[in-house]
C-alpha positions in Angstrom: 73.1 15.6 -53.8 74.4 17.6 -56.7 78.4 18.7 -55.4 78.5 22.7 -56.4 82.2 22.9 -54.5 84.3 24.7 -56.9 88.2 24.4 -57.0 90.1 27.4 -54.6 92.5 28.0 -57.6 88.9 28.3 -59.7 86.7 30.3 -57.2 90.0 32.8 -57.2 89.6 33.0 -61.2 85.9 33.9 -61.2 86.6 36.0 -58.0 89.2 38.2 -60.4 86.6 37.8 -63.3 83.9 39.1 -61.9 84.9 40.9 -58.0 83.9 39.9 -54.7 80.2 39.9 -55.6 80.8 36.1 -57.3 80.3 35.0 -53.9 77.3 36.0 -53.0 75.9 35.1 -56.3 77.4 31.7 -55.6 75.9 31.7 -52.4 72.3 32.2 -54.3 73.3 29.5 -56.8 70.7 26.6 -55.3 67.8 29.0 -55.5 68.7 29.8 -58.7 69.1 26.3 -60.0 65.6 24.9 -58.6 64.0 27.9 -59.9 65.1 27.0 -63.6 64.5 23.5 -63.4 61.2 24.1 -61.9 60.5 26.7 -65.0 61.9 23.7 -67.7 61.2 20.6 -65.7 64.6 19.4 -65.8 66.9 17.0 -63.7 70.0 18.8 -62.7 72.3 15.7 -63.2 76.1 17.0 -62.5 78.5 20.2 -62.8 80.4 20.6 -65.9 84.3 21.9 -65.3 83.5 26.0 -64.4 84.6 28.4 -67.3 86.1 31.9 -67.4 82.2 33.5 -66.7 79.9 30.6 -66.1 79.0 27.4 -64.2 77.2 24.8 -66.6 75.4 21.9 -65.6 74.3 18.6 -67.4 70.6 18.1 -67.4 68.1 16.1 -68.5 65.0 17.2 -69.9 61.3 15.9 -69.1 61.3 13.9 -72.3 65.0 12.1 -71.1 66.4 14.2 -73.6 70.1 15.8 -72.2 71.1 19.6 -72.4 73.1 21.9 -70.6 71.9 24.5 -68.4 74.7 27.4 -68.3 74.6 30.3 -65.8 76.7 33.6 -65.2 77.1 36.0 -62.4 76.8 38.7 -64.9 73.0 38.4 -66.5 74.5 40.7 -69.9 76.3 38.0 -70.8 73.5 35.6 -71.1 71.8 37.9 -72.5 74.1 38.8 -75.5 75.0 35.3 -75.5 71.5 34.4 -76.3 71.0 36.9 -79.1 73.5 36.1 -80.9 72.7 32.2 -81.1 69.1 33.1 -82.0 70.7 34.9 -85.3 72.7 31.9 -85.8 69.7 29.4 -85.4 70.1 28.8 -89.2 73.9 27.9 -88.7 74.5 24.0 -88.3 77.9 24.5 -86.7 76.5 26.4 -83.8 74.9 25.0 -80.6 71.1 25.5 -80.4 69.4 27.7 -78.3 66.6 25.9 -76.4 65.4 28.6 -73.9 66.9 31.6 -72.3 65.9 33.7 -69.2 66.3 37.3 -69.4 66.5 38.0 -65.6 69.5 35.5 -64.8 70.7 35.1 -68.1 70.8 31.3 -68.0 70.7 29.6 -71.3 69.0 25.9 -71.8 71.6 24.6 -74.5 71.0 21.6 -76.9 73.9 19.1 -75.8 76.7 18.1 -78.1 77.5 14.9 -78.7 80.3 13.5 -77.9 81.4 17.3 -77.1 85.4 16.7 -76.9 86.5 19.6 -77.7 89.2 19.9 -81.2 92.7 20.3 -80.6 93.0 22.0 -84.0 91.1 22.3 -87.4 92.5 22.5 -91.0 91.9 25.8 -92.9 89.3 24.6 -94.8 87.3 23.2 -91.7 87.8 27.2 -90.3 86.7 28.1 -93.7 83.5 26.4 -93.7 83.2 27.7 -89.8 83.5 31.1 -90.4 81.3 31.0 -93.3 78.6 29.5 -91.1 79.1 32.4 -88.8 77.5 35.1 -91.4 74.3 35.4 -90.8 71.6 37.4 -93.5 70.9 39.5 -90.5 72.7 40.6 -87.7 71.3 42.0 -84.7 73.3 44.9 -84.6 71.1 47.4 -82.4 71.2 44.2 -79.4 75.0 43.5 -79.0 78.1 45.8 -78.0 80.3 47.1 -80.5 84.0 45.0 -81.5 85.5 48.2 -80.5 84.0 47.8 -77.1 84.9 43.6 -76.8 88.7 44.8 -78.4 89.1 47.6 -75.9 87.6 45.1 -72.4 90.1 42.6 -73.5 92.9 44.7 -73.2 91.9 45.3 -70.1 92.2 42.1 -69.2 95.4 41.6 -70.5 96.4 44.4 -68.2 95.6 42.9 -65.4 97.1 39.4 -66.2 100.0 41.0 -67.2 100.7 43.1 -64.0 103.0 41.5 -61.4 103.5 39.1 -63.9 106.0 37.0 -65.5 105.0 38.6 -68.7 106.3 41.4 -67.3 109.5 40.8 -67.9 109.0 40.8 -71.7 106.4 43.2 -72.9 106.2 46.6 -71.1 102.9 48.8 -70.8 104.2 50.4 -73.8 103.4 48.4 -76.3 99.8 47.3 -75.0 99.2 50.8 -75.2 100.1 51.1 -78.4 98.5 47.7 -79.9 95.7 49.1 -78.1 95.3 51.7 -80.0 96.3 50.4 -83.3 93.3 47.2 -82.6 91.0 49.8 -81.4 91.6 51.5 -85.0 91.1 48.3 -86.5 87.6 47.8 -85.1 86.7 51.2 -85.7 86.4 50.3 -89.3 86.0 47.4 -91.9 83.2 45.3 -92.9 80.3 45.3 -90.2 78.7 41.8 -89.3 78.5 39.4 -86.3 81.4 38.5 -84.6 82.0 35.3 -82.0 84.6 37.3 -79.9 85.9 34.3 -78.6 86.3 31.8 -81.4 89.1 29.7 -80.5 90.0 25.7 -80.5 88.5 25.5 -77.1 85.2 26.9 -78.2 84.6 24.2 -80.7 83.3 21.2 -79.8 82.9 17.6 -81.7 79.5 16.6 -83.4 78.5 13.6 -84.6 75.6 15.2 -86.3 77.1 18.5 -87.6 81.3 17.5 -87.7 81.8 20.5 -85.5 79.7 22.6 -83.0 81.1 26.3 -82.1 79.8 27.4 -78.5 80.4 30.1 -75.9 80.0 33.1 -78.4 81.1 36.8 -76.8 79.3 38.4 -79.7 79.8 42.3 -80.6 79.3 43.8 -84.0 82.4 44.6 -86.3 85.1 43.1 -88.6 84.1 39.7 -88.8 87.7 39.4 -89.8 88.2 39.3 -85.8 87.4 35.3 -85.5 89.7 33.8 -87.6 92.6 35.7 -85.5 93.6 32.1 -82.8 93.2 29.6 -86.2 95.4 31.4 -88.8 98.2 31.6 -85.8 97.4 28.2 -84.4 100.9 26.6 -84.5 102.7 29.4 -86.5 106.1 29.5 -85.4 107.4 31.6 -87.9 106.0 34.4 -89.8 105.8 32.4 -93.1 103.5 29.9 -91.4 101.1 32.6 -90.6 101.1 34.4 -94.0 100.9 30.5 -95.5 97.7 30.3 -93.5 96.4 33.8 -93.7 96.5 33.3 -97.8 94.7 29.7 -97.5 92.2 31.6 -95.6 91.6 34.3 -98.0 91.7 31.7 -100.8 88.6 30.1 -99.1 86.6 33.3 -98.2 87.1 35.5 -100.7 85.5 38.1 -97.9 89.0 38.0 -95.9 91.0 40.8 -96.7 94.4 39.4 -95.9 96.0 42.5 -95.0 93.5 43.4 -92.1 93.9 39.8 -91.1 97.5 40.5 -90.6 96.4 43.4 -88.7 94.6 41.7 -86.4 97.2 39.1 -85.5 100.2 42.0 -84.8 97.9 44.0 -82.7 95.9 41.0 -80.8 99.4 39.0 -80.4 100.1 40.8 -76.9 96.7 39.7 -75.9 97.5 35.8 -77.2 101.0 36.1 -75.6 100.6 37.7 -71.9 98.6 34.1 -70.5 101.0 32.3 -72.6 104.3 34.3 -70.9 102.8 33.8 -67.6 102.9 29.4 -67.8 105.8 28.7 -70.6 107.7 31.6 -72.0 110.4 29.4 -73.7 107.1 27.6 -75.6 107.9 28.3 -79.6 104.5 29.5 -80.1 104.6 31.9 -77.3 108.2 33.2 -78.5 106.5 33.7 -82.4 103.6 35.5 -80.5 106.1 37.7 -78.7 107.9 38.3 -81.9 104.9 39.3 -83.7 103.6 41.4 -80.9 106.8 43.8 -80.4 107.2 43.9 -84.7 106.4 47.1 -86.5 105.4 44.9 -90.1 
């Protein structure tokens, strides 16, 4: 019998992710499950580790082929999930799209093999990802605005932040003000298709593609957004972020450097606040903090 337990130190993150209600969509989570497999004739084989706003499951198709089967408590996200990997079906460095439901907002995902996820990529590697990422069309009339994505995550910052260690070394302040000043940002720029959420942990190893990039929050804006985590993965001083920034820019000749820069002084609260919270004495996390409470 497939084990749907989840960790009490994970239900209480999906519990603050998505309110009380997770529960009783939890509760409906075997209905839901025999319902899709029904609809795709699949085997539900095993739980995959639960994410920030889904539960994913290994499964086999009727041909013995394996995908994943990936379900939220809030349908949108499926939803916008799903639109943005049908715009990226051309893309070979983003997981395919198999099927999608509209009413739960599960997604039947193409599996990734072997699927470890990278610990870090050279510039050149994010080069050739972020390229892949710029489709001829984007959907824009279908998915939320980067202003809006910039402006929720904020929001969550706030409430990590709150009765926090992180507390102690960025007031409410300055996330106000970075607020504004990434709200600004978004407001303006290119226009394209962003991930939203492009980061180490949302790329996954291929033996047929190199590199696969999954879990897209997708929003339209400054496609400038997604290289924010790689061109400060590692930085511990501001000469190894403008080192990489310029690489970057080399490499895409799209990247305006400056508005990178931009994006990493106002987003660097964001980064840091989780970061505070586990290890603030981490060298990262004190070149984050830097960054964060500089003017430029």
């Amino acid at each position: 019998m497939l084990d749907l337990t989840l960790d009490p130190a994970v239900e209480t993150r999906l519990i603050g992710r998505f309110g009380p209600g997770f529960r009783d969509w939890f509760a409906t989570l075997p209905e839901l499950l025999g319902r899709l497999a029904r609809r795709w004739d699949l085997e539900v084989v095993a739980a995959v580790a639960a994410g920030n706003t889904s539960r994913t499951f290994h499964v086999r198709r009727a041909d013995g082929v394996p995908a994943f089967l990936k379900l939220t408590p809030e349908p949108q996200i499926g939803i916008t999930e799903a639109t943005a990997l049908r715009a990226w079906e051309d893309s070979p460095h983003v997981v395919r799209l198999i099927d999608s439901d509209g009413e739960s907002g599960a997604l039947l995902l193409a599996a990734v093999e072997p699927g470890t996820r990278v610990e870090r990529l050279p510039i050149e590697d994010v080069a050739v990802l972020l390229r892949s990422l710029r489709p001829a069309r984007s959907p824009d009339d279908e998915l939320p605005t980067l202003r809006q994505r910039v402006d929720f995550l904020f929001d969550l910052t706030l409430g990590r932040w709150r009765g926090n260690p992180a507390e102690q070394y960025i007031d409410r302040d300055l996330l106000d003000r970075r607020r504004a000043a990434a709200l600004t940002l978004a407001a303006g720029g290119p226009a394209g298709l962003v991930h939203g959420d492009l980061h180490p942990g949302n790329v996954l190893v291929s033996h047929v593609h190199g590199f696969t990039v999954i879990d897209p929050r997708p929003s339209i804006g400054d496609p400038t957004f997604d290289g924010i985590d790689w061109v400060l993965a590692q930085a511990t001083e501001l000469h190894d972020l403008e080192a990489n920034i310029t690489r970057l820019a080399e490499l895409i000749p799209e990247v305006d450097p400056d508005r990178l820069m931009d994006w990493c002084r106002t987003t660097a609260a964001v980064i840091a606040v989780p970061r505070l919270n586990r290890d603030p004495h981490d060298r990262e996390t004190r070149f984050l903090l830097r960054l964060a409470i500089s003017d430029g």
